[in-house]
C-alpha positions as CSV (number, residue, x, y, z in Angstrom):
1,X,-4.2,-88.6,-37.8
2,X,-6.4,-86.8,-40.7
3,X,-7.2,-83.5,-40.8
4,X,-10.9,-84.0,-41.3
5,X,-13.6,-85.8,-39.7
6,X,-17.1,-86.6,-40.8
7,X,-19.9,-86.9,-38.2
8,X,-23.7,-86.8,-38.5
9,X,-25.9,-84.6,-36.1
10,X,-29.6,-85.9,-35.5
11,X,-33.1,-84.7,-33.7
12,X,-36.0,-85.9,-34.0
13,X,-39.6,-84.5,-33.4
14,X,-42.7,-86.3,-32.9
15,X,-43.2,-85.0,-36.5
16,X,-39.6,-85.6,-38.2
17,X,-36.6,-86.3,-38.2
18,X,-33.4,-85.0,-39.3
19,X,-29.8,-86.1,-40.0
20,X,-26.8,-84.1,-41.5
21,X,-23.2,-85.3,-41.9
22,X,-21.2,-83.0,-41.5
23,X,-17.5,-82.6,-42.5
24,X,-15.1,-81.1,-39.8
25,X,-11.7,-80.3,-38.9
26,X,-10.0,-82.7,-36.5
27,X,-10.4,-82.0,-32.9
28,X,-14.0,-80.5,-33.1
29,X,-16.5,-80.1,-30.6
30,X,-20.3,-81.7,-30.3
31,X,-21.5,-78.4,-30.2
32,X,-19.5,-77.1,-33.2
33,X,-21.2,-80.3,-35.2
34,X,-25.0,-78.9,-34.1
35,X,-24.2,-75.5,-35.2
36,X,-22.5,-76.5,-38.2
37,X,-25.1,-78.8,-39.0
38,X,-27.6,-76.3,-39.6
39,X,-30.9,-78.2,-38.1
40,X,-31.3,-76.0,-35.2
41,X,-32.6,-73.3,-38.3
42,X,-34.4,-75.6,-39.8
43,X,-36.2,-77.4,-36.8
44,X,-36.9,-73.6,-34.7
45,X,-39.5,-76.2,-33.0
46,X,-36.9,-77.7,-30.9
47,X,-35.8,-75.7,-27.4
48,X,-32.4,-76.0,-27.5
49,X,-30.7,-77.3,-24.4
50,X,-26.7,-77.6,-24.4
51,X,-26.7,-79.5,-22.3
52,X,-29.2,-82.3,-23.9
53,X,-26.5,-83.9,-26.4
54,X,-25.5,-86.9,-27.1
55,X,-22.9,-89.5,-29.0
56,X,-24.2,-92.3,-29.5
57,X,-27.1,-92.4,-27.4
58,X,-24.3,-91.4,-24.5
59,X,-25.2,-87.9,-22.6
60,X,-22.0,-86.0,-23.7
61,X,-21.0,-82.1,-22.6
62,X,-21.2,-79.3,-25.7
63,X,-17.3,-79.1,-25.5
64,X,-16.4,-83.1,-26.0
65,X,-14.3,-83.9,-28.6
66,X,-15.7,-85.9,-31.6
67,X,-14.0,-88.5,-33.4
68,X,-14.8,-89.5,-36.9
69,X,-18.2,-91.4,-37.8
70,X,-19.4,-90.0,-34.4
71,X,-23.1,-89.6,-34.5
72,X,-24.2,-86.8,-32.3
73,X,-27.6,-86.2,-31.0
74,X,-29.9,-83.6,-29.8
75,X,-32.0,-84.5,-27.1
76,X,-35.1,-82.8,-26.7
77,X,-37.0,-82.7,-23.4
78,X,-39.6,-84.9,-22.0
79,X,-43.2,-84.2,-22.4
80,X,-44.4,-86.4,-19.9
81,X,-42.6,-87.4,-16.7
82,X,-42.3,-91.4,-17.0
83,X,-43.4,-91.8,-13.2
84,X,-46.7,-90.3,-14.0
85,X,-47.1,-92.1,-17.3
86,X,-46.5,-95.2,-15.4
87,X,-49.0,-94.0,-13.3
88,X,-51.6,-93.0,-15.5
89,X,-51.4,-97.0,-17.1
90,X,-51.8,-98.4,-13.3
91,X,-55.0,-96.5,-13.1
């Protein structure tokens, strides 16, 4: 088993987008990528939510384990709820 893995860490913004890869020791946790990763500083835009991650478009917890050429992702939360915007196109 290598001693290293690489993973990248994505969020997005109605704005931008960002993706880092990150190098990290085997074993790692998704929340270890974000903070590694750096784009929480860069995007302050974004409330942070733990418990908003993802691998692979797969809701994960902060404390999985990654495995190499994981992709994690930051969810950010809805601005609309999609039963009203369903609603609001039936009107």
């Amino acid at each position: 088993m290598a001693d290293r893995i690489t993973v990248e860490v994505v969020c997005a913004t109605a704005e931008r987008q960002l993706l880092r890869k990150v190098t990290l020791a085997a074993g790692s946790s998704v929340i270890q990528a974000v903070e590694q990763s750096g784009i929480l500083q860069e995007m302050p835009e974004v409330a942070f939510d733990p418990s908003r991650l993802g691998i692979f478009s797969r809701r994960v917890t902060p404390d999985e384990t990654l495995r190499d050429g994981d992709r994690v992702e930051i969810y950010r939360s809805l601005t609309l709820d999609p039963k009203d915007a369903r609603r609001r196109r039936a009107r």
